[in-house]
C-alpha positions in Angstrom: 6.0 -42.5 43.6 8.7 -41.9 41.3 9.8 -38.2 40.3 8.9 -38.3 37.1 5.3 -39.4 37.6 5.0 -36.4 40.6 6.2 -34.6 37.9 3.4 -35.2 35.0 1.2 -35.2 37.6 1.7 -31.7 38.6 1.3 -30.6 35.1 -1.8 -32.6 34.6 -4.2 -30.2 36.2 -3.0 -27.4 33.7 -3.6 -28.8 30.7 -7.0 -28.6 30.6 -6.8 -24.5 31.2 -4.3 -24.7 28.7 -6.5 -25.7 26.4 -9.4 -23.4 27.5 -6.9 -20.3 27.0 -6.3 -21.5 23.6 -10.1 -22.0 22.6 -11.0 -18.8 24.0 -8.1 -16.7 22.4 -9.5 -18.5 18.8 -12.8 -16.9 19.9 -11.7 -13.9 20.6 -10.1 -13.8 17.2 -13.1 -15.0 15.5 -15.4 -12.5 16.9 -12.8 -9.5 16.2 -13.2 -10.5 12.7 -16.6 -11.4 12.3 -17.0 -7.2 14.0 -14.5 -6.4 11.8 -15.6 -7.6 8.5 -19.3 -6.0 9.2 -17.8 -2.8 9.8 -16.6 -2.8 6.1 -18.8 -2.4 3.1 -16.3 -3.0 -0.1 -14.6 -6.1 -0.9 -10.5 -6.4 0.4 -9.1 -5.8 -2.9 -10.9 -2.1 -2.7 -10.6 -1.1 0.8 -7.3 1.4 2.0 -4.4 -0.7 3.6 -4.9 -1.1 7.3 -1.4 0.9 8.2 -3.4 4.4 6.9 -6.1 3.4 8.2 -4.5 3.2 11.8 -2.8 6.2 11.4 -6.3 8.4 11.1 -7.9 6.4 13.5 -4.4 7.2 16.4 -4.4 11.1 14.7 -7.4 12.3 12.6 -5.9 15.6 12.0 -3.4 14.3 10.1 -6.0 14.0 7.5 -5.5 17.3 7.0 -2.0 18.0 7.0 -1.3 15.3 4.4 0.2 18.0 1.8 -1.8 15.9 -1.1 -5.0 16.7 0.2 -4.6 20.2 1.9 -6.0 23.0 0.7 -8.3 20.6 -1.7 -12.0 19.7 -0.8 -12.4 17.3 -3.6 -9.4 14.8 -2.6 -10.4 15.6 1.3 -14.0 14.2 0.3 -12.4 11.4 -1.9 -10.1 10.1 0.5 -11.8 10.3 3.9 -14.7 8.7 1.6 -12.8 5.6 0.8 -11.6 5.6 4.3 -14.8 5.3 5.6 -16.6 2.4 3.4 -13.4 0.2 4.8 -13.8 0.4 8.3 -16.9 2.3 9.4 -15.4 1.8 13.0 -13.3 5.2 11.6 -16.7 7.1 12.7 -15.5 7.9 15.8 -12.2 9.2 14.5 -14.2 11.2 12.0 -16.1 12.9 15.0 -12.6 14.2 16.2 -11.8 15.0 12.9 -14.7 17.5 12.8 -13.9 19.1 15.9 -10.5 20.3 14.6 -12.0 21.4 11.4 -12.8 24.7 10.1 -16.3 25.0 8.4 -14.8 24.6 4.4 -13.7 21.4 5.8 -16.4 20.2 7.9 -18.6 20.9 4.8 -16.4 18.5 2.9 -16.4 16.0 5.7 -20.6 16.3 5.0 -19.8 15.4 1.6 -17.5 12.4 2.7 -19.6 10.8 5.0 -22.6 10.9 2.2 -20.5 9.3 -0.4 -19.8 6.2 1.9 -23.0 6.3 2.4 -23.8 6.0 -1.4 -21.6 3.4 -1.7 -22.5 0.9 1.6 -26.3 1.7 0.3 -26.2 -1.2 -2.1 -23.9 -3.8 -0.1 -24.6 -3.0 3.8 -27.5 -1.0 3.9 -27.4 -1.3 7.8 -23.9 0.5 7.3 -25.6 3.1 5.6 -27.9 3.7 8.2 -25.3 4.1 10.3 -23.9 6.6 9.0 -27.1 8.4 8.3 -27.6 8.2 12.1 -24.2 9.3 12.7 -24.5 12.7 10.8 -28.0 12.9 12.8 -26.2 12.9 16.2 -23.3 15.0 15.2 -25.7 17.5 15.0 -22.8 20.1 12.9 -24.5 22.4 10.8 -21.8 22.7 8.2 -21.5 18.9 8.1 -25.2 18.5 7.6 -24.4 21.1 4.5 -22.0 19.2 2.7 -23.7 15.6 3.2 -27.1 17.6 1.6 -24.8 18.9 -1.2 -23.4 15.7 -2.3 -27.2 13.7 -2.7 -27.7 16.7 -5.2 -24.2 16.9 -6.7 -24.3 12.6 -7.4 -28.2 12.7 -7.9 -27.7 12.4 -12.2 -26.2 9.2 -11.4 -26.2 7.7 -8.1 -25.9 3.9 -8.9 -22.0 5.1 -10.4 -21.8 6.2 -6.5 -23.2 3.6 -5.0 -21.0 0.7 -6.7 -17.7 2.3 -7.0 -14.5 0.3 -7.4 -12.0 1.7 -5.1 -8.9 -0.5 -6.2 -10.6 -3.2 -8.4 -12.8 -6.2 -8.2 -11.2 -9.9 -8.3 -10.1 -11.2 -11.3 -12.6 -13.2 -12.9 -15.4 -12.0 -10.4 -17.5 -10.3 -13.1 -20.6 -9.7 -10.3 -18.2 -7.0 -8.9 -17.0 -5.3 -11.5 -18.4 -2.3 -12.3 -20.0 -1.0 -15.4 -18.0 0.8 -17.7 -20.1 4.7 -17.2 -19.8 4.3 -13.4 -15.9 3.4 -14.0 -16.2 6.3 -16.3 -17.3 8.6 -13.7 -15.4 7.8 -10.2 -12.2 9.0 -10.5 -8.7 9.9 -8.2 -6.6 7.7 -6.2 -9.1 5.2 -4.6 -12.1 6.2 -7.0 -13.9 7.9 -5.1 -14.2 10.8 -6.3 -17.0 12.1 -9.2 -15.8 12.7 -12.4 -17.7 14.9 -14.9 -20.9 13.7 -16.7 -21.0 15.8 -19.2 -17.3 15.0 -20.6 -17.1 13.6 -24.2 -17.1 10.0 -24.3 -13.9 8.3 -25.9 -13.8 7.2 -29.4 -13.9 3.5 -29.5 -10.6 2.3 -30.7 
């Protein structure tokens, strides 16, 4: 037997587990997604980029030293909010989060967790439940007090909670865009925060 054929017959055997590695790293990827992708209730063009995401999921405290939401309850609920309806897997980050928390702040983190709530009502109400179940278990007292205050605070308008646009719809995608009194009411940097319903409405131009 020649060297060369030795030779592609030594290799032969390993092509077929070659090939198994491959299909079962595609699988791997495809079910990563697939979790992923449930674990989100808005569209990609509204959820917060994946590099702050990672860095609350790797330090949740750092939630609270960002010097553009310390010392403010409203941004705190609006950002950890939008942080939440893009990857509910944040849930257990938020649980740390909590623990380092002093009560003003684990009220607001109540309030967070029951405007994502709001908001995966409509598109993932699984997510929703979720959540609800979440705040059940956590069992936090001050917690349970801010997610009780935001269903009254929102309750004049929830459907402007529940359908937010936190960074826009798709262009041309006129299903997801949201009406013009729920833009008119979700406000700040991925709106998510409540803006106030009794404000003048603006002159038509």
């Amino acid at each position: 037997m020649s060297g060369l054929a030795l030779l592609q017959r030594r290799q032969s055997p390993g092509r077929p587990l070659s090939g198994l590695r491959a299909a079962l790293a595609v699988a791997g990827l495809t079910l990563a997604c697939a979790g992923r992708c449930e674990a989100q209730c808005v569209d990609q063009s509204e959820r917060v980029p994946a590099t702050i995401l990672k860095v609350f999921q790797t330090e949740p405290a750092s939630l609270l030293h960002d010097p553009t939401v310390r010392g403010d309850s409203s941004k705190l609920t609006g950002r950890l909010a939008a942080y939440i309806v893009s990857d509910l897997t944040l849930l257990t980050a938020v649980r740390d989060l909590v623990s380092e928390s002093a009560n003003a702040e684990r009220s607001s983190i109540g309030m967070a967790l029951r405007r994502a709530q709001l908001i995966c009502l409509s598109r993932k109400p699984e997510n929703a439940q979720k959540i609800s179940q979440f705040v059940q278990k956590l069992a936090d007292s001050a917690v349970s007090s801010g997610y009780s205050a935001e269903l009254e605070a929102v309750e004049f308008n929830p459907n402007a909670v529940a359908s937010p646009s936190l960074g826009g719809s798709a262009p041309g995608s006129a299903s997801n865009k949201p009406s013009t009194s729920a833009n008119s009411l979700m406000t700040g940097e991925w709106s998510t925060d409540i803006g106030d319903p009794f404000a003048p409405a603006p002159l038509p131009q």
